[in-house]
C-alpha positions in Angstrom: 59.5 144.4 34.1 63.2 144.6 33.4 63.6 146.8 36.4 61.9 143.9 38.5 64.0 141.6 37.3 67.5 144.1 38.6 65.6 144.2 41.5 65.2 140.8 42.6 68.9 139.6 41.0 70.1 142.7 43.5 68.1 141.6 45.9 69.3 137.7 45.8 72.5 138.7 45.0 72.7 140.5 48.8 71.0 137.8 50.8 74.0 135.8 49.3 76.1 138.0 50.6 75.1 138.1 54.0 74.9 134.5 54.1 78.1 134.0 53.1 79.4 136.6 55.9 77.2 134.8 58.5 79.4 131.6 57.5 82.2 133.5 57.4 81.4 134.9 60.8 80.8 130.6 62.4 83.9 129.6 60.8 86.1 132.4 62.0 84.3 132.0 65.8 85.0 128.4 65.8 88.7 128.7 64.6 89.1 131.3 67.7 87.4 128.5 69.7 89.8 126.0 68.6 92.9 128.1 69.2 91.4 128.8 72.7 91.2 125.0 73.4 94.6 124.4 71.8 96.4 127.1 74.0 95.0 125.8 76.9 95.7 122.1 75.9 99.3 123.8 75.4 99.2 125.2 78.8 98.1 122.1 80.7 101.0 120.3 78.7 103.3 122.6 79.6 102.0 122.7 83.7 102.6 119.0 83.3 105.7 119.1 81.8 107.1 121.0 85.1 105.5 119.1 87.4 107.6 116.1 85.8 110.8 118.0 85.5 110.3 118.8 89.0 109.4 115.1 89.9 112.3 114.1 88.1 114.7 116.3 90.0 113.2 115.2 93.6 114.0 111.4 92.5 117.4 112.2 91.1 118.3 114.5 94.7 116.5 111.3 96.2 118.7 108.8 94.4 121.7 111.0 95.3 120.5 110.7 98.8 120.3 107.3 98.7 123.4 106.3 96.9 125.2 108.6 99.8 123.5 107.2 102.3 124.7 103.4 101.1 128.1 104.7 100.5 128.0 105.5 104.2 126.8 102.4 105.3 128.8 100.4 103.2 131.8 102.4 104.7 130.7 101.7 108.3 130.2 97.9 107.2 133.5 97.5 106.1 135.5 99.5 109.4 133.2 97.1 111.5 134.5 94.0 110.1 137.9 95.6 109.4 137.7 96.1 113.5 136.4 92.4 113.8 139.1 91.3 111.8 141.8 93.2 113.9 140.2 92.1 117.2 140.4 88.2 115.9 143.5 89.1 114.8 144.4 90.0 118.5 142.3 87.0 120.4 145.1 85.1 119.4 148.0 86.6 121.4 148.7 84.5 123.8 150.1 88.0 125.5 146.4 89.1 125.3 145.1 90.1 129.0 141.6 90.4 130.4 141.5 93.6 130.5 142.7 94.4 127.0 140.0 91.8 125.7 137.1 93.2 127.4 138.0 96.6 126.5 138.3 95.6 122.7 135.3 93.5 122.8 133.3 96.2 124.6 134.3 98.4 122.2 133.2 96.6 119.2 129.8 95.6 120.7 129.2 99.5 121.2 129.8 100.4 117.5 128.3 98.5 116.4 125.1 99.3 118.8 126.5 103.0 117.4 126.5 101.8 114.2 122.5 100.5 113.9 121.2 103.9 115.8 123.2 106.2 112.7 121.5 103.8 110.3 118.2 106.0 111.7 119.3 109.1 111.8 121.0 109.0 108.2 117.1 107.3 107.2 115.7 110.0 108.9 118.5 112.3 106.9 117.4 111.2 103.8 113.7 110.7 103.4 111.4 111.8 101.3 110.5 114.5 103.7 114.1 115.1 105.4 114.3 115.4 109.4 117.7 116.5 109.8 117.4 118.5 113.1 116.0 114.8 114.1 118.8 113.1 112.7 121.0 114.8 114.5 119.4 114.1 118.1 120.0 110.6 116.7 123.4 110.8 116.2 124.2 112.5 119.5 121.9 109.8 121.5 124.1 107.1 119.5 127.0 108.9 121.0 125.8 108.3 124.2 124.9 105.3 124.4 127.9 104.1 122.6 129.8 105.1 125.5 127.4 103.7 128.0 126.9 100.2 126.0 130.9 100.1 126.2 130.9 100.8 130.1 128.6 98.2 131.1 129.9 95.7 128.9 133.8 95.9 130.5 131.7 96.1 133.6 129.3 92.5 132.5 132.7 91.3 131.3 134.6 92.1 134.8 131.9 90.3 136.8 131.5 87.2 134.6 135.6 86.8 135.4 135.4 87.5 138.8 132.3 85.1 139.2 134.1 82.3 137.7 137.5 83.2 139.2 136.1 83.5 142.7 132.6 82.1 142.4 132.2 82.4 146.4 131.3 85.8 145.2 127.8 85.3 144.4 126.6 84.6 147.5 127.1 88.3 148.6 124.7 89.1 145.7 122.2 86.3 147.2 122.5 87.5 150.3 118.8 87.6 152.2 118.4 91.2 154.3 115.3 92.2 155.9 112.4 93.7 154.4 112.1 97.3 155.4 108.4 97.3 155.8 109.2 94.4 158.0 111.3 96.3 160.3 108.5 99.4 160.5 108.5 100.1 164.4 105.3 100.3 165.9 103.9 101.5 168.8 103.8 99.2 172.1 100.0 99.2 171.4 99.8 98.7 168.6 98.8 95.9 166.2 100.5 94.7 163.4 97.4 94.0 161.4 97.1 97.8 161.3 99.8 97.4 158.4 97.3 95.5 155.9 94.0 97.5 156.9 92.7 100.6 156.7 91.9 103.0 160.0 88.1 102.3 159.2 88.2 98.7 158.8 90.3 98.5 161.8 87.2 100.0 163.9 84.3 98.7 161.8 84.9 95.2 161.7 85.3 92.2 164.1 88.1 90.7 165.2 87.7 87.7 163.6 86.8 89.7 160.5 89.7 92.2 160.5 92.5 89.2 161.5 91.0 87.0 158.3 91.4 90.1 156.0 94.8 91.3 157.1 95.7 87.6 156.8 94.4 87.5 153.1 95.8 90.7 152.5 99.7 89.5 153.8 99.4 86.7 151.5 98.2 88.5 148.1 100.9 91.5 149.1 103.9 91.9 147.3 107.1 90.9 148.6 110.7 91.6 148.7 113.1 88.2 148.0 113.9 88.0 151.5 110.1 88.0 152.6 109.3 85.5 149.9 112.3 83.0 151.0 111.1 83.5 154.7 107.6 82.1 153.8 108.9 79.3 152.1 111.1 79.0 155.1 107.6 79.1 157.1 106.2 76.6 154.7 109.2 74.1 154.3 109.1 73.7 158.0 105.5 73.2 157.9 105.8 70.0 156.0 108.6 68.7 157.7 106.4 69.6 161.2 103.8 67.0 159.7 106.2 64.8 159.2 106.9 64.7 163.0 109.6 66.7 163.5 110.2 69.5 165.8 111.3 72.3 163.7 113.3 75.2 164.7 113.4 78.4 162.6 116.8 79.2 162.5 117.5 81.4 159.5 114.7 83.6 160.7 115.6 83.8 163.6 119.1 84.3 163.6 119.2 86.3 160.3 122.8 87.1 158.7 124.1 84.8 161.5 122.5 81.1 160.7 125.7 79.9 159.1 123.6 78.7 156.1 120.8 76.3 158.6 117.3 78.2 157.8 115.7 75.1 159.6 116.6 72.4 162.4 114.2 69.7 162.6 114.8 67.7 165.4 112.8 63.9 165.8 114.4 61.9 169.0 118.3 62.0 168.6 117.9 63.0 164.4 118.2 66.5 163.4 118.4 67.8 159.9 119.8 70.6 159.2 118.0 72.3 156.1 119.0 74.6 153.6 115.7 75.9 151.9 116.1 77.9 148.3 113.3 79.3 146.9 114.1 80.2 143.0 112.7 80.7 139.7 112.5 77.7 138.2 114.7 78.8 135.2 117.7 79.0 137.9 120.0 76.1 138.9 121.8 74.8 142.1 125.1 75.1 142.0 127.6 72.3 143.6 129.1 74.9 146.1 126.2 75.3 147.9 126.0 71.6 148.1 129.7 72.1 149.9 128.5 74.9 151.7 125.5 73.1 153.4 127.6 69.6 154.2 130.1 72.1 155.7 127.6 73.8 158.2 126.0 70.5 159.1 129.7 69.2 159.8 130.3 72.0 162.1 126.9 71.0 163.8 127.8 67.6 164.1 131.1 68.2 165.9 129.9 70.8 168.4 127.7 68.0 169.3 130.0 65.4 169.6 132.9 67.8 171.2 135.7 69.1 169.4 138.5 66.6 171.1 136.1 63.8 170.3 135.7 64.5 166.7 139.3 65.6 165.6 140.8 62.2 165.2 137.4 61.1 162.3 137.6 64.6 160.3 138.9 62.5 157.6 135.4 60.4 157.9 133.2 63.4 157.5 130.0 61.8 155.9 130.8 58.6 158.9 130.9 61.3 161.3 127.5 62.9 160.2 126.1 59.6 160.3 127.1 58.7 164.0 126.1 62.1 165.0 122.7 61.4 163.5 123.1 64.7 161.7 121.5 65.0 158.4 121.6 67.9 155.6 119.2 68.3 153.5 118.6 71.2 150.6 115.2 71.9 149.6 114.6 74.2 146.6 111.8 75.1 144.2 114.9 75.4 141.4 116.4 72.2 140.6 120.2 70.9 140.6 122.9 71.0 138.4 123.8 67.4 137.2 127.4 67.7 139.2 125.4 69.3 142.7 123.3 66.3 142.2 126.6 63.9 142.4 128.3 65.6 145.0 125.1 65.1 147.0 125.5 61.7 146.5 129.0 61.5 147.4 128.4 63.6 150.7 125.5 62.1 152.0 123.1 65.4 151.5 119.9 64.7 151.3 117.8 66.6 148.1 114.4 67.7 147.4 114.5 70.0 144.4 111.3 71.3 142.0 109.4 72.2 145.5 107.5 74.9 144.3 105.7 76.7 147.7 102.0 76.1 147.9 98.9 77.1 149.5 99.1 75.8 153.0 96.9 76.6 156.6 99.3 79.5 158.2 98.1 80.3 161.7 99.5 78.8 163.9 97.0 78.0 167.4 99.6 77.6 170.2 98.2 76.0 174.0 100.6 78.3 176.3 102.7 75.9 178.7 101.8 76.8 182.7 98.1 78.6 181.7 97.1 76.5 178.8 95.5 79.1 177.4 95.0 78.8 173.6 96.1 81.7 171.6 96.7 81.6 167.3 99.6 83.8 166.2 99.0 85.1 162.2 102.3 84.8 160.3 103.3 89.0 161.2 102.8 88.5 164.6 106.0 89.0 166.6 106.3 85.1 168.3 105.5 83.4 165.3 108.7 82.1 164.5 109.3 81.4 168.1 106.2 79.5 168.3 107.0 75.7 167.7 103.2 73.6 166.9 103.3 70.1 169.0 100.0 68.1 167.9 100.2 65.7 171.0 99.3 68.9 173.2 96.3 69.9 171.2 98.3 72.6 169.0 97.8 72.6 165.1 97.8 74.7 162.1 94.9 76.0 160.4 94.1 78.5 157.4 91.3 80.8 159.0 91.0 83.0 161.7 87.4 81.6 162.2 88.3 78.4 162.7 91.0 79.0 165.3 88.3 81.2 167.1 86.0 78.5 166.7 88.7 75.7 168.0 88.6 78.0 171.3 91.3 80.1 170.4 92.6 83.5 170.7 94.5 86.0 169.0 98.0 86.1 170.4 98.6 89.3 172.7 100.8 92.0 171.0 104.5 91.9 172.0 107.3 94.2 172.1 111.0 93.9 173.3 109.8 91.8 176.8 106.7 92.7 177.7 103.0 91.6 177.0 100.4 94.1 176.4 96.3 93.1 176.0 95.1 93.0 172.4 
């Protein structure tokens, strides 16, 4: 019985034991585990901790950056106005000569244009990513156009003084030349509808057809400013045709040598000479060529009366216009300066100005004099300039090439140098 009882206190005495390692065991497996988590807590902290000291160094080198690239702006700010304080400074020598001022002026309108372009490239320096090799294509462009900024602006400065010193200048640079595509030679038999018409819609279509398209076609085209002012030549002299008078197409005709008439309409013993301008509407008529149109209609007027006759009343210019029955008129689509305006006035010159071109009918249906045959000319036929409408003789204008077809009309022959050829 006693040995029983050693037995089972032996016996309980090792399952205690082994329990006791068992929780021994757990507690010394979940320390481990907790170490494990607290190195790698450490480790993430200290990953972090980089990343920061590293973020922290990018923002300082980025503050540095900046501050240098202030300093450097700050710096060019204050030579700029250091330079616009010189070159006020020298705008008040009376000694101070054209030249000299537009070469300082120019020069401080290119740096600064220099200036604004190295604002870029020193961004572009000193980003968050750097592009320095693109900075540096900046800086040399500035360069650049730093020097070509300063040569235009002497040269904007030059013509501005020469314009105002000479202002007779100007006209050279309004100065109406012929279209080249105007002057394309063609062939004696040729057309010169061919130019707005394909080979195939030449041979396809009918006359009436391929003369209404080409027509369509010339007026949507784009022109040059000499073709543009010649329509409104064209159309200018329409109206004053339906006003009665017989108009005469000088400027076209004549070209560089009109001495400033584009149009002579003529009504019994009247004729006004007209001056037509056709502007944007943004531009303004100056007095001068108020002066130069009187002047031309002056000369006018005394090769009309003889030039013995007329010496004795050049002192009575606008008088003399007026017995000569002589009238200028300008006729713009611009308007006039407040001083043109009076010196119309004073001179007698007759003004219509905001007279925009519009939509009008363009073909002109001419009654030949000797054959009375009735042939239509479209506005790039060769006599359509020459070709003067007089209603009382059963001529008009009208805007299609079926209705002058249908009016018993035909399509004016083609013409080169002096000679007719059948269309």
């Amino acid at each position: 019985m006693e040995i029983l009882l050693v037995i089972a206190l032996v016996w309980g005495g090792v399952l205690g034991l082994q329990g006791a390692a068992t929780a021994l065991k757990k507690g010394i497996s979940d320390r481990r585990r907790a170490v494990g988590e607290l190195k790698t807590e450490r480790s993430l902290l200290e990953a972090r901790s980089s990343e920061l000291h590293i973020e922290v160094q990018r923002q300082q080198t980025l503050l540095e950056a900046q501050s240098s690239e202030l300093q450097l702006k700050q710096a060019a700010t204050q030579e700029a106005e250091q330079r616009l304080v010189e070159l006020g400074e020298r705008l008040k020598d009376p000694a101070l000569t054209p030249q000299t001022l537009f070469s300082d002026v120019a020069a401080a309108v290119s740096d600064y244009v220099q200036l604004q372009t190295n604002a870029l490239a020193d961004h572009l320096a000193t980003k968050d990513r750097p592009a320095r090799r693109a900075a540096e294509d900046v800086r040399d462009q500035a360069r650049r156009l730093r020097a070509a900024t300063l040569e235009s602006r002497f040269a904007r400065y030059q013509i501005a003084l020469y314009e105002r010193e000479a202002p007779w200048l100007v006209d050279f640079l309004e100065a109406e030349y012929p279209a080249p595509d105007d002057a394309l030679a063609l062939s004696a038999d040729d057309d010169p509808s061919r130019r707005y018409l394909s080979a195939a819609e030449y041979a396809q279509l009918s006359s009436v057809e391929r003369n209404q398209l080409a027509l369509d076609r010339y007026w949507r085209a784009a022109k040059s400013s000499w073709q543009v002012g010649r329509d409104y030549e064209r159309y200018v002299g329409y109206l004053w045709e339906a006003r009665g008078y017989a108009v005469e197409y000088h400027g076209i005709q004549e070209g560089l040598h009109d001495l400033g008439r584009d149009l002579l309409a003529r009504r019994g013993n009247d004729v006004s000479v007209i001056q037509c301008k056709h502007w944007a509407t943004f531009r303004t008529v100056r007095e001068r060529h108020v002066y130069q149109l009187f002047g031309t209609a002056l000369e006018l007027a005394l090769s009309l009366r003889g030039e013995e006759a007329a010496r004795p009343e050049l002192t009575l210019f606008p008088d003399l216009l007026a017995a000569s029955r002589v009238q200028p008129v300008l006729v713009t689509s611009a308007c006039l300066s407040t001083k043109a305006r009076a010196v119309a006035a004073a001179l007698g010159v007759g003004v219509e100005e905001g007279a925009p071109m519009r939509p009008y009918p363009s073909i002109k249906c001419n009654v030949a004099r000797g054959t009375d045959e009735r042939i239509y000319h479209l506005p790039f036929d060769q006599q359509y300039d020459n070709t003067c409408i007089e209603p009382q003789r059963g001529e008009r204008y009208v805007s299609t090439a079926a209705e002058a077809e249908t009016l018993g009309f035909r399509r004016a022959f083609r013409w080169r140098g002096d000679r007719d050829s059948a269309a």
